[in-house]
BAKE-464357 format. One line per field, with one value per residue: residue number from 1; residue in three letters; z negated, y negated, x of N, C-alpha, C, CB in turn. Coordinates in nm, 2 decimals. Glycine has a CB too. Example, Ala and Ser with C-alpha at 12.3 -4.5 7.8 and 13.67 -1.06 7.14 Angstrom:
2
seq	1,2
type	Ala,Ser
n_w	-0.78,-0.71
n_v	0.57,0.22
n_u	1.32,1.28
ca_w	-0.78,-0.71
ca_v	0.45,0.11
ca_u	1.23,1.37
c_w	-0.78,-0.79
c_v	0.33,0.00
c_u	1.32,1.29
cb_w	-0.90,-0.57
cb_v	0.45,0.06
cb_u	1.13,1.41
***
This chain:
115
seq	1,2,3,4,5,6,7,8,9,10,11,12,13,14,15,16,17,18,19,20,21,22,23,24,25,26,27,28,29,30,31,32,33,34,35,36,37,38,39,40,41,42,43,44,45,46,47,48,49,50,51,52,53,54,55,56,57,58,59,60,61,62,63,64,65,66,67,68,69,70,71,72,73,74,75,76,77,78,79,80,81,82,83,84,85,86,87,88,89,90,91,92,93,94,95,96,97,98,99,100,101,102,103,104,105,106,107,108,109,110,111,112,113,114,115
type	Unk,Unk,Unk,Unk,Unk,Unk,Unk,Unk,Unk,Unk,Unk,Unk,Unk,Unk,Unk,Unk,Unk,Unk,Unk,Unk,Unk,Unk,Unk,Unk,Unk,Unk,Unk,Unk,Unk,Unk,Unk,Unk,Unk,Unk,Unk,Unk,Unk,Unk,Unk,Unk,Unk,Unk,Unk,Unk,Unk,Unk,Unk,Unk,Unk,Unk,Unk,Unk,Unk,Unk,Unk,Unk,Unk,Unk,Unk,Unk,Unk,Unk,Unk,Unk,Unk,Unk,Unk,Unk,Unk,Unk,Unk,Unk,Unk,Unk,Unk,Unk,Unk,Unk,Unk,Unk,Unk,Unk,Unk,Unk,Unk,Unk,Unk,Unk,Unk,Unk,Unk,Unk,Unk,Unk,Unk,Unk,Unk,Unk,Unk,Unk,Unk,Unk,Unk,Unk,Unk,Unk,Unk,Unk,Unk,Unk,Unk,Unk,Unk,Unk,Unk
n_w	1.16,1.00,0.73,0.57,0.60,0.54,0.29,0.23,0.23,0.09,-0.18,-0.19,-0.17,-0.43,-0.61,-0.56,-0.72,-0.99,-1.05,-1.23,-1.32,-1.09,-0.88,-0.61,-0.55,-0.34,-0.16,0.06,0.14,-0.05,-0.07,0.16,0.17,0.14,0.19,0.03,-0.31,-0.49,-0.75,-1.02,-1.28,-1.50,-1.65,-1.81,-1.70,-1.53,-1.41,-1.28,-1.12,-0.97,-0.83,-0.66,-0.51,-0.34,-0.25,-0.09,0.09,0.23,0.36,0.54,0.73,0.87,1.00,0.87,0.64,0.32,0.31,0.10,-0.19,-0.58,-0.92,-0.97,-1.10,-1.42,-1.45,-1.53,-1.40,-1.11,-0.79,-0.46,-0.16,0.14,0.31,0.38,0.22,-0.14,-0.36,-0.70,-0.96,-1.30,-1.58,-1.92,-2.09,-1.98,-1.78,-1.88,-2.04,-1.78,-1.66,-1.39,-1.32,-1.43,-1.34,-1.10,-1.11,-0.91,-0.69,-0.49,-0.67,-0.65,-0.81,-0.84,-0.81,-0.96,-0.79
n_v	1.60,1.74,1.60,1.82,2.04,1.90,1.87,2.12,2.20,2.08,2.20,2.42,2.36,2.24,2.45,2.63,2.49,2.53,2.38,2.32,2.30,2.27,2.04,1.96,1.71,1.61,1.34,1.24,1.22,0.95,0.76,0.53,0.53,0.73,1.07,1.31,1.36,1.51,1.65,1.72,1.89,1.81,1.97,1.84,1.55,1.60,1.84,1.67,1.49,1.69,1.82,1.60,1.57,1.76,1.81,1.55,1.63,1.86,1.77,1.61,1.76,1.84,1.62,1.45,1.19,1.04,0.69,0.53,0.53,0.57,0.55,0.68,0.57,0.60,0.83,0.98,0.93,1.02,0.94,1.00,0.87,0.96,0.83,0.98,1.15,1.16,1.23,1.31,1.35,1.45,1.40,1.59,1.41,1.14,1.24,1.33,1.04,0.87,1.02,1.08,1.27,1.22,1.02,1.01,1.17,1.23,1.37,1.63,1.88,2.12,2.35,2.49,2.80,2.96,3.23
n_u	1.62,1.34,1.13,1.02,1.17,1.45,1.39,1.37,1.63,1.79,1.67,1.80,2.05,2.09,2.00,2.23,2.42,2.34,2.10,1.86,1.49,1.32,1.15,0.87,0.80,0.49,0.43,0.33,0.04,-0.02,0.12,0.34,0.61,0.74,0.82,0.90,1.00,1.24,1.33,1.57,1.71,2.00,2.25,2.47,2.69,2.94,2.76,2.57,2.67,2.84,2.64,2.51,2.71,2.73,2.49,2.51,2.77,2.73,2.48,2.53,2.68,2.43,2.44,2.26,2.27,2.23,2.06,2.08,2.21,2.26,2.37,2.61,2.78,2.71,2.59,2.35,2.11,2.13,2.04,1.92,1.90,1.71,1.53,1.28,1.28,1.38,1.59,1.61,1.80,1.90,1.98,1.87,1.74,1.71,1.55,1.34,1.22,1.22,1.00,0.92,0.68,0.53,0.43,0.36,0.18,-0.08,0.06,0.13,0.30,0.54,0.68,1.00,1.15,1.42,1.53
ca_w	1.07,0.95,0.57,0.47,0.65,0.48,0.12,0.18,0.20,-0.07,-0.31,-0.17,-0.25,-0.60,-0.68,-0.52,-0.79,-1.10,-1.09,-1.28,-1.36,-0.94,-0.89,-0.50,-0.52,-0.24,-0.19,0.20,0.09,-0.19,-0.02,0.33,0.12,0.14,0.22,-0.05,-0.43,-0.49,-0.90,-1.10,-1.43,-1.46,-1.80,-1.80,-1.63,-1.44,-1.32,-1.18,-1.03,-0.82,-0.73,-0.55,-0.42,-0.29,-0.11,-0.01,0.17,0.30,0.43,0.63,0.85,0.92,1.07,0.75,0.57,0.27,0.35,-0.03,-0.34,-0.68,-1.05,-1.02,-1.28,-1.56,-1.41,-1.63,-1.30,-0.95,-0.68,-0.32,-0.08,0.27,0.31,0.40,0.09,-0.22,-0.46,-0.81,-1.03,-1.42,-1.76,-1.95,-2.19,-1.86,-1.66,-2.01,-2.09,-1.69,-1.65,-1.25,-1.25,-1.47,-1.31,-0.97,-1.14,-0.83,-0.62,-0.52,-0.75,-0.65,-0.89,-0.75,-0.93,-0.87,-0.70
ca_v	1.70,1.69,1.61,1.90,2.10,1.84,1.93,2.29,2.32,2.00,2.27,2.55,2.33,2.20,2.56,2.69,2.39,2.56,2.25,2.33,2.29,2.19,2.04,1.90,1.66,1.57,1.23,1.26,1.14,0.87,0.65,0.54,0.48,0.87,1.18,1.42,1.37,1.62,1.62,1.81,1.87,1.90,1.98,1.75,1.48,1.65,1.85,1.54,1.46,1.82,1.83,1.49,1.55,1.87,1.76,1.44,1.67,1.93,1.70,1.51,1.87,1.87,1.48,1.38,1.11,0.93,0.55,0.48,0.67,0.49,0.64,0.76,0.49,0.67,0.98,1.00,0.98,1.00,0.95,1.00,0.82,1.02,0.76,1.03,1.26,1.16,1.33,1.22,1.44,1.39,1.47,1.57,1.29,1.10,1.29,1.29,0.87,0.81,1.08,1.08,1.40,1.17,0.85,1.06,1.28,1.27,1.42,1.79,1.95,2.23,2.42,2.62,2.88,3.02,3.36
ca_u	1.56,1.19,1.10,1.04,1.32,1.51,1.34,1.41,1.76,1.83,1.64,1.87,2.17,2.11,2.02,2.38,2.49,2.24,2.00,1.76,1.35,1.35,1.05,0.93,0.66,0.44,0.39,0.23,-0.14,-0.04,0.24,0.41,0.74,0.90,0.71,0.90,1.10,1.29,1.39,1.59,1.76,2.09,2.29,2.62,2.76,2.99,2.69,2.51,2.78,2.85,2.46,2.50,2.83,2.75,2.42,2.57,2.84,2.64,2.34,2.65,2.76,2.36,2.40,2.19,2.33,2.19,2.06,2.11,2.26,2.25,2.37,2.73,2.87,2.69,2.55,2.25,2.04,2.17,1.93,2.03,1.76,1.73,1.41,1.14,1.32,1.48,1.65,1.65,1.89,1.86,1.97,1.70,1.68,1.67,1.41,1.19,1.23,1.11,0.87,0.83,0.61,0.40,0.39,0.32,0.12,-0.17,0.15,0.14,0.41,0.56,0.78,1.13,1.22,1.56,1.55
c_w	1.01,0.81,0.52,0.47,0.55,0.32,0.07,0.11,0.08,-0.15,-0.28,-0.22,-0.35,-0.65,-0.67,-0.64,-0.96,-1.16,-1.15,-1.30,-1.23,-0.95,-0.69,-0.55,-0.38,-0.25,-0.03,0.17,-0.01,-0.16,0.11,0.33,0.14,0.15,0.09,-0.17,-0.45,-0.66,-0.95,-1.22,-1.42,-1.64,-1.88,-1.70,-1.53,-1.33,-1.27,-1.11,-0.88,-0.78,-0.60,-0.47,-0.33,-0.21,-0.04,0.12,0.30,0.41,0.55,0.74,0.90,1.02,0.94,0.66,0.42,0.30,0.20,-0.13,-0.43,-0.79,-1.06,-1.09,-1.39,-1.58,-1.51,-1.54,-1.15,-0.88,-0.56,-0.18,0.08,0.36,0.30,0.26,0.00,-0.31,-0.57,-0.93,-1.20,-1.50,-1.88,-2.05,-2.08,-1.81,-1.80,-2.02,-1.93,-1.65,-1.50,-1.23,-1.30,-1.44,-1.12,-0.98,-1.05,-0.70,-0.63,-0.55,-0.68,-0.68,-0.79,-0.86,-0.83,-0.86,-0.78
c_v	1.65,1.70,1.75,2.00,2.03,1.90,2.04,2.30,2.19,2.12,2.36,2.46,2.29,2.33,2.69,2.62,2.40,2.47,2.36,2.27,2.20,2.15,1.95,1.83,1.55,1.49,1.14,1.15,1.01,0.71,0.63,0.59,0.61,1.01,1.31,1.33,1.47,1.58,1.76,1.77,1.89,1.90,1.92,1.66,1.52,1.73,1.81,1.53,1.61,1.82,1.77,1.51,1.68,1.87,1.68,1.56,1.79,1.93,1.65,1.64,1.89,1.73,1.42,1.30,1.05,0.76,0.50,0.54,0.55,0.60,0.66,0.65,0.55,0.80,1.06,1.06,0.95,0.98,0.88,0.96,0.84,0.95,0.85,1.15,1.17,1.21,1.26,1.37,1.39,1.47,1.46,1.52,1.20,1.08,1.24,1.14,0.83,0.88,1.10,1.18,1.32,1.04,0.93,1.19,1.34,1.37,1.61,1.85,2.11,2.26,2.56,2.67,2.95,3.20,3.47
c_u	1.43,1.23,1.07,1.10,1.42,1.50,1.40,1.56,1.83,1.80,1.73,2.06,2.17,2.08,2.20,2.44,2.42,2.14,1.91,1.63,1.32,1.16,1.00,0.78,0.59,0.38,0.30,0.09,-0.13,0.08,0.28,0.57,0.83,0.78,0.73,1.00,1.08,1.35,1.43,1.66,1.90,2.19,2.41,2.63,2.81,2.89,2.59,2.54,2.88,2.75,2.46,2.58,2.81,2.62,2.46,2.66,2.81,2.54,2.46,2.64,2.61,2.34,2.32,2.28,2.20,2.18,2.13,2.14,2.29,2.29,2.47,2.81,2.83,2.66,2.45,2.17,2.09,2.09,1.98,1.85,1.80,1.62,1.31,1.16,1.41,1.48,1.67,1.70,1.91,1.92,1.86,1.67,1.61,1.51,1.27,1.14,1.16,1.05,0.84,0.72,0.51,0.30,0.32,0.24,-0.03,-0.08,0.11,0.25,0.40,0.67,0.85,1.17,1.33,1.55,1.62
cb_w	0.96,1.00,0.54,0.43,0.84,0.51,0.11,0.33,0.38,-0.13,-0.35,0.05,-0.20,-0.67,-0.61,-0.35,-0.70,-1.20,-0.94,-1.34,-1.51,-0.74,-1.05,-0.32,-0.65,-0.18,-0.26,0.22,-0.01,-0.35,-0.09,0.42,-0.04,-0.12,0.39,0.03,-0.54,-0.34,-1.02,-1.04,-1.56,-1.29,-1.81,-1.77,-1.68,-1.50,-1.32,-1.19,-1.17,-0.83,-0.81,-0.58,-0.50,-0.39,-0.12,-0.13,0.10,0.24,0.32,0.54,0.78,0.83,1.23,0.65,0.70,0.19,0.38,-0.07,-0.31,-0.70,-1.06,-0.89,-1.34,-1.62,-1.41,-1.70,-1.33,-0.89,-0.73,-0.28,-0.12,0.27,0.42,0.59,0.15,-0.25,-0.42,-0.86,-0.96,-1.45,-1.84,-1.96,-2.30,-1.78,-1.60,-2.20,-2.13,-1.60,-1.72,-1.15,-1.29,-1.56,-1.31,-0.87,-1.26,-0.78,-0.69,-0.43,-0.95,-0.56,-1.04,-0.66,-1.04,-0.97,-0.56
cb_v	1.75,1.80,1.51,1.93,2.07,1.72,1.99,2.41,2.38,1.84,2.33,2.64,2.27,2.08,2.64,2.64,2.24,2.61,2.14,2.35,2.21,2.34,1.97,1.98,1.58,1.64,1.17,1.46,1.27,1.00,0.67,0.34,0.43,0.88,1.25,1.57,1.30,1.67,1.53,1.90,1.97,1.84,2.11,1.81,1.44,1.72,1.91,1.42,1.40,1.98,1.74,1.36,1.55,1.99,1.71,1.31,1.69,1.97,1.55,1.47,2.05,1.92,1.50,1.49,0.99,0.94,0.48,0.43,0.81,0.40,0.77,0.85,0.33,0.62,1.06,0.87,0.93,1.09,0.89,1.25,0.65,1.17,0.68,1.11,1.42,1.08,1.40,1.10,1.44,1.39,1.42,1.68,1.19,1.18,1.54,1.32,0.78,0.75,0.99,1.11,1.57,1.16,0.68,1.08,1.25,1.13,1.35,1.86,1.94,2.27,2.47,2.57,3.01,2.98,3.34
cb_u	1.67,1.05,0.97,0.95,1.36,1.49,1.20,1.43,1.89,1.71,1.48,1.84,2.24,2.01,1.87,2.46,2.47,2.32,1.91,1.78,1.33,1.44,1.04,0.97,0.63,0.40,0.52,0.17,-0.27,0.03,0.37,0.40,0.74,1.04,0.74,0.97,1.09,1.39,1.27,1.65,1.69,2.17,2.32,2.74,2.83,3.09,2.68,2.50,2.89,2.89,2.32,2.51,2.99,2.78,2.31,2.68,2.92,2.60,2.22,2.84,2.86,2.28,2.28,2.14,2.39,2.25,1.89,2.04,2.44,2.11,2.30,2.81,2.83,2.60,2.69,2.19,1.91,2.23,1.79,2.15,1.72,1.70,1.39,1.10,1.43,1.52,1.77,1.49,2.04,1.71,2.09,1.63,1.81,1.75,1.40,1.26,1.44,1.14,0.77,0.91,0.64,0.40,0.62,0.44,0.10,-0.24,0.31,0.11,0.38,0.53,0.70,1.28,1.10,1.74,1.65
***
């Protein structure tokens, strides 16, 4: 599956899962390391933890696997690494304290709003 086929339907499943403040930033022109971060917010524990589980299981029936997934001991920040896409899932003390939109702030942001 291409990066940003991949992108799409991550944002279509953390919105099935009420992620919120989705954000994709395009990291194409600025790095070799991953082509898309995909970040969202999410409002509890528990729903960190269905975001991931419910891409993780979903990306699987497409052949898509995660290389790497980190976070689910505390579930503050999950982040599921597809290499050319990762997903970083946040509670929003979290997302606020590391800031990615600001540390990749040359990235082309593009805000999802839910439908």
């Amino acid at each position: 599956m291409e990066s940003k086929e991949l992108t799409n339907l991550i944002t279509k499943l953390i919105l099935n899962k009420k992620g919120e403040k989705i954000k994709i930033l395009d990291l194409r022109e600025l790095t070799p390391v991953s082509d898309y971060f995909v970040i969202c917010t999410a409002s509890s524990e528990p729903q960190v933890k269905a975001i991931a589980d419910h891409i993780s299981e979903e990306t699987k029936k497409k052949r898509e696997r995660p290389w790497h997934s980190e976070g689910y001991q505390n579930l503050s920040w999950v982040l599921l690494d597809y290499v050319d896409v990762v997903v970083h899932i946040f509670l929003p003390e979290s997302r606020k304290f590391y800031n990615l939109e600001g540390l990749w702030a040359d990235a082309v942001i593009t805000e999802i709003k839910d439908e």
